[in-house]
N, C-alpha and C positions, 0 to 999 in steps of 0.2 A: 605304757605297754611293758610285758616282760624283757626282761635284758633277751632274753636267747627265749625262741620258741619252734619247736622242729616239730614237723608235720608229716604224717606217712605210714605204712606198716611199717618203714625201721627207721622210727621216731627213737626209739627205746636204744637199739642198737648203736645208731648214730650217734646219740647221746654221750655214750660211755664217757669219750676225753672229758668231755664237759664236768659232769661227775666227779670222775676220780677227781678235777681240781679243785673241789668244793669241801672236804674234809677227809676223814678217813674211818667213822663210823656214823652212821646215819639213822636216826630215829623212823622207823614206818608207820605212816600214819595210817589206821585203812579200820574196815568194818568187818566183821567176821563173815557176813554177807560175799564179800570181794574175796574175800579168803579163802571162802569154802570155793568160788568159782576158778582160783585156777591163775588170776590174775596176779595174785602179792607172789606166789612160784617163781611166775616169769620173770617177776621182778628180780625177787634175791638171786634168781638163778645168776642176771647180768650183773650183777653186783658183786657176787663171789668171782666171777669171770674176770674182773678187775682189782677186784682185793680191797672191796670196800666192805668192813666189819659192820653190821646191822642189829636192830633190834625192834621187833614189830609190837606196836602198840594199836589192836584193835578194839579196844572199849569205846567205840564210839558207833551206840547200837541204834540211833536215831542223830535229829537236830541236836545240835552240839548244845549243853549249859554248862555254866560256871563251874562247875564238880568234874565235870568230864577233863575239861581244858587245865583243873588242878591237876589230875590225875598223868594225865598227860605229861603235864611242867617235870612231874615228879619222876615218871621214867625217862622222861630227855636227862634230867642231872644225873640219876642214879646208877645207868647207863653210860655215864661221861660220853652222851652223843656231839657230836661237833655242828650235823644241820639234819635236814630233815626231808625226806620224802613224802608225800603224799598222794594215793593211790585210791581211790573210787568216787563217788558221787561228792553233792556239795558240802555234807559234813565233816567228811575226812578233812577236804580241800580248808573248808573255813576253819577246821578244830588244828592245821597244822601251822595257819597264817598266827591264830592266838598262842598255841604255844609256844613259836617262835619268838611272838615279841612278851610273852611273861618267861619263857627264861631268861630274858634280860633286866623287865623294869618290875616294880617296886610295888607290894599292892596287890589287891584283884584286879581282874577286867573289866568287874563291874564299875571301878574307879574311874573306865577310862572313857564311857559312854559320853559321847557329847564332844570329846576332844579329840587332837588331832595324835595319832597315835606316833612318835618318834622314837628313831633308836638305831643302834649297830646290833641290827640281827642278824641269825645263822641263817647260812643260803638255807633257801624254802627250790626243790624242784616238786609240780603237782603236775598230775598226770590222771584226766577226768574219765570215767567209767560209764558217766553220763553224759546228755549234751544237754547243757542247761544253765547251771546256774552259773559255769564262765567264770568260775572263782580262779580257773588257771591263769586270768588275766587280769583280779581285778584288785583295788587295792582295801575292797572289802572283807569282814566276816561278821557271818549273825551270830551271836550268842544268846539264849537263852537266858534271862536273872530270875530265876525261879522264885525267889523270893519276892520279887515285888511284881513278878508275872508280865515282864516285858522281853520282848526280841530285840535285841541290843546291838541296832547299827554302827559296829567300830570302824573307823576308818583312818587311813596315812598310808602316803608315796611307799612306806619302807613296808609293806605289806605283798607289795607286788610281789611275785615271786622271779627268782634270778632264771628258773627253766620251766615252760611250760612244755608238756610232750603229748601229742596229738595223733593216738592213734585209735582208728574207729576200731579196732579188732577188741579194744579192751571194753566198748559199748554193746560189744554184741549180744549180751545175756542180760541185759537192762530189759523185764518184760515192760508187759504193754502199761502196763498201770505207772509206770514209772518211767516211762518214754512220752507218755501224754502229759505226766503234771512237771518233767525237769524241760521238754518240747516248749510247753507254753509260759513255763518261767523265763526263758530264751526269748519268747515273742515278748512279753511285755517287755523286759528290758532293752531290746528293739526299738519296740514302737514307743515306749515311752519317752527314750534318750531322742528319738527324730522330731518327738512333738515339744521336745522339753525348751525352758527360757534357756537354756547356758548347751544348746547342742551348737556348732558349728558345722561349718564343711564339711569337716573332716568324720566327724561322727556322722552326719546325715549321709556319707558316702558307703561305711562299714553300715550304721541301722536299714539304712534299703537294702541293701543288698542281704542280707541277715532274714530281712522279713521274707523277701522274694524265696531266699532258701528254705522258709521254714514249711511257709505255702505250698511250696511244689513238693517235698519229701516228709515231711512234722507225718501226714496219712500215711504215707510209704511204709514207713520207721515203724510206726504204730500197729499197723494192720499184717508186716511180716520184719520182724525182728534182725532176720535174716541177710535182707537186704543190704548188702555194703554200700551200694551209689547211696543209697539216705542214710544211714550211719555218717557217712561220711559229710556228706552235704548236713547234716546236722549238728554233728561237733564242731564243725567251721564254724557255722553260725552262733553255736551258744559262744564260742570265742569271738567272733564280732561283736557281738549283742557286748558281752563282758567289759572288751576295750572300749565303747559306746560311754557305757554308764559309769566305767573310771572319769570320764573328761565331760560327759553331760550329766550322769545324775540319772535319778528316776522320778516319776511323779505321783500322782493322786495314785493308783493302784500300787503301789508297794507301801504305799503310806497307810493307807486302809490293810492291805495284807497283814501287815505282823503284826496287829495287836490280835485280829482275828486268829491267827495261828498259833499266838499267846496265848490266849483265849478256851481257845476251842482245839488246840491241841489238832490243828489240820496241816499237815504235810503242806510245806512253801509255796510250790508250783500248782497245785491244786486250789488254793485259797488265793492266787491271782488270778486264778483260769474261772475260777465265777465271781469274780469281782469285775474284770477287764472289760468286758461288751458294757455294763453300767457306767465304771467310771470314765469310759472314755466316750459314751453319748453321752452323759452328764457336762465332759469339758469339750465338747468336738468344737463348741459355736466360740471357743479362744483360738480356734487355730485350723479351722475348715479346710482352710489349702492345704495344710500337712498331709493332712488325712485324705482329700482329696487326691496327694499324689501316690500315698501307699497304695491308692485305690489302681489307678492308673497302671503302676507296679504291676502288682500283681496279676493285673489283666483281669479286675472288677468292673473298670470305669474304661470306656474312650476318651481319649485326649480333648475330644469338642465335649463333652461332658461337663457341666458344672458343676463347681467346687461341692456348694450343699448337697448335691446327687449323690455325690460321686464321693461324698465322706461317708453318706448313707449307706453306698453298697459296700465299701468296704466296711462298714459294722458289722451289716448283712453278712458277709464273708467271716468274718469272725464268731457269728453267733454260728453258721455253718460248720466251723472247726471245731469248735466246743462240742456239739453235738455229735461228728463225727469220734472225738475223741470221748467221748462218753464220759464230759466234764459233769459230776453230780451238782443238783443245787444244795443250798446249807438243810433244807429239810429231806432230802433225799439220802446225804451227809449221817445225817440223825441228829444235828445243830436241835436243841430245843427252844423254840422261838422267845416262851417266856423268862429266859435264862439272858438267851441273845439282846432282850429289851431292856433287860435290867443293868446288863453292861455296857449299854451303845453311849453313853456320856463317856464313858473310861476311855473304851475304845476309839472315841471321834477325838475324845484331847490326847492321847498318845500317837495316834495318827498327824496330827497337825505338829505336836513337839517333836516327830522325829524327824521334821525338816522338809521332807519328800514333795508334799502337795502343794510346797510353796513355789517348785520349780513346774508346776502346771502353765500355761500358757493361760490364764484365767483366775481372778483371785477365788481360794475356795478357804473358807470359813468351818469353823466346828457343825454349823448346822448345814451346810452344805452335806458336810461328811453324813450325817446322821441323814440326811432325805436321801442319798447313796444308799446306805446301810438300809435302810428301808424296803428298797425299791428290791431287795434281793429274795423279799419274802412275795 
C-alpha cells in the first residue's frame, strides 16, 4: 500500500506537511485536459502556499508510450526537480510512476518489461481525477512500446507511490464516457483480484467490498456526474480495487485487454468492459463459489442459492452494467473483424506472455484465449 494516503475534500490541504518534506521543487505530471479543468490551479495554488517551487509537464495527451515518458525523464532533469506530482486520470498517474524510476535507472523502459523494476526514487505523490485505474495505490504502470505494439506491464515495490490523495471534488468533471470505461476498469480489478490463484483474506476483504461500491454508485456516477455520494463511493473503490491487484494480480481479462488496446488503439477501461462478461463465463467453472459470493454481495443471489445459479446471476448483473453503461462491442467500436482475425494469434500469445491469465483460477491456453477472442464477435 501507499506509505501515507489521505482521504476527503482537504485531502489536498491536509497534505501540505507531508509535501513540503518530500523535496523543494516538484515535477507536475498532468494532461492539458486537467489543466484546462481547474484542477493542476488548485494544486499549484497549495504548493506556492508552502513554498514548494514546480514545473508542469502536460504532454501526456493519451495512454502513456515510450516517447512520452522520454520527454518527461527530460523535463524532471532539466528542471532540476527533486520528486514528482501527479494529478489526473490513469496516464498522468502511470507516466509519473515511469518517469520517476528512469530518472534514476539506465536504459529505456522498454528494457524493463518482464523484470522487477528496483531503485531509490523520488517520492511520487498521485492524486486520481478519475476513479479507476487505482494507479494511486499500485505498484504498476502501462507503457505503451510503439515499436513492437505492445502495452508494457512494469512493475516493483518502489513504484508505489509515498502519498496518495483522495479527493472526489477532483473527479467531478470526468464525463460520462470516461466514468463508464475508468468505473469498469475498477470492477475488473476487483473482481479479478477475488477470483484470482494468489488473492488472500486480505484482498478478498478490500475486492468485495470494492465490487459492492461499484454496484450500488458505477450508475449513479455515470448517469449524474454531479453526484458527490458516488464520486466518492467510487474513488474509494478504484483505490481498493488498486491495493487488490498490487498483492493478488489480475487475470484472464487484463491479459486479453492490452494487446487489444495495443492493437486497436481502444481506451484501457473500455477494452476490459467488453472483454469482462466473456472472460469471466469462459473461467466461472474454476472457481463457481467466488463468483457465487460477489453474487450474494451484491444482492444478485440468496444465500440458499446455489453456487452455479448464483455465479450465473451475477454475470447476468454484469452483462446489466455494461449495458447500462452503454459499453460498445468491438463492431460497434468500428473494430474491423477481418483485421481483428488476422491479429488474434499475436494478440492470444501476448496475452499469455504477459503473465495475467496464468493467475486465472483455471488453466487457460493460447486457444483458450482465441475461442474468447472469438466469442466477442
Amino acid at each position: 500500500m501507499p506509505r501515507n494516503t489521505l482521504v476527503g475534500e482537504n485531502a489536498l490541504e491536509d497534505s501540505k506537511a507531508l509535501i513540503k518534506g518530500m523535496g523543494t521543487k516538484a515535477l507536475i505530471v498532468t494532461g492539458k485536459n486537467v489543466t484546462k479543468s481547474g484542477a493542476v490551479k488548485t494544486l499549484t495554488s497549495s504548493l506556492d502556499e508552502i513554498g514548494i517551487a514546480h514545473t508542469i509537464f502536460n504532454d501526456i495527451p493519451g495512454e502513456p508510450t515510450v516517447p512520452m515518458i522520454e520527454e518527461g525523464v527530460k523535463a524532471y532533469r532539466e528542471n532540476a526537480c527533486d520528486f514528482l506530482i501527479a494529478i489526473g486520470g490513469g496516464s498522468p498517474l502511470d507516466s509519473a510512476k515511469a518517469i520517476a524510476a528512469m530518472a534514476v535507472l539506465d536504459g529505456s523502459i522498454a528494457s524493463y518489461m518482464g523484470k522487477e523494476i528496483e531503485g531509490e526514487f523520488p517520492p511520487m505523490v498521485l492524486i486520481p481525477t478519475t476513479a479507476g485505474t487505482g494507479s494511486e495505490a499500485t505498484k504498476f504502470t502501462i507503457i505503451t512500446d510503439l515499436e513492437k505494439n505492445i502495452k508494457m506491464l512494469l512493475k516493483g515495490d518502489a513504484l508505489v507511490p509515498d502519498l496518495a490523495i483522495l479527493d472526489y471534488r477532483f473527479t467531478i468533471t470526468a464525463p460520462p464516457g470516461v466514468t463508464a470505461a475508468t468505473g469498469m476498469d475498477a470492477l475488473t480489478h476487483a473482481v479479478e483480484a477475488y477470483t484470482s490463484r494468489r488473492g488472500n483474506p486480505l484482498t478478498e476483504l478490500y475486492a468485495l467490498d470494492a465490487i459492492k461500491r461499484i454496484f450500488a454508485f458505477l450508475p449513479a456516477a455515470y448517469k449524474d456526474g454531479s453526484d458527490k455520494k458516488a464520486r466518492e463511493e467510487m474513488l474509494l473503490a478504484a483505490y481498493e480495487a488498486g491495493v487488490c491487484i498490487n498483492n493478488a494480480s489480475v487475470t484472464l481479462v487484463h491479459g486479453m485487454s492490452r494487446p487489444l488496446g495495443a492493437n486497436f488503439h481502444i481506451p484501457h477501461g473500455i477494452s476490459n468492459a467488453m472483454l469482462i462478461k466473456e472472460c469471466l463465463t469462459y473461467a466461472a467453472d474454476g472457481c463457481y463459489e467466488k463468483f457465487a459470493a460477489i453474487a450474494r454481495a451484491i444482492g444478485a443471489a440468496e444465500e440458499s442459492t446455489d453456487n452455479i445459479t448464483a455465479a450465473t446471476a451475477f454475470l447476468d448483473k454484469l452483462g446489466e452494467l455494461c449495458g447500462t453503461l452503454e459499453i460498445p462491442t468491438l463492431r460497434e467500436y468500428g473494430i474491423d473483424k477481418n483485421e481483428f482475425d488476422a491479429l488474434m494469434d499475436k494478440m492470444a500469445h501476448d496475452a499469455i506472455a504477459s503473465g495475467s491469465p496464468g493467475n486465472t483460477i483455471k488453466i487457460i491456453t493460447e486457444d483458450d484465449i482465441k475461442t474468447v477472442y472469438k466469442k466477442l464477435w
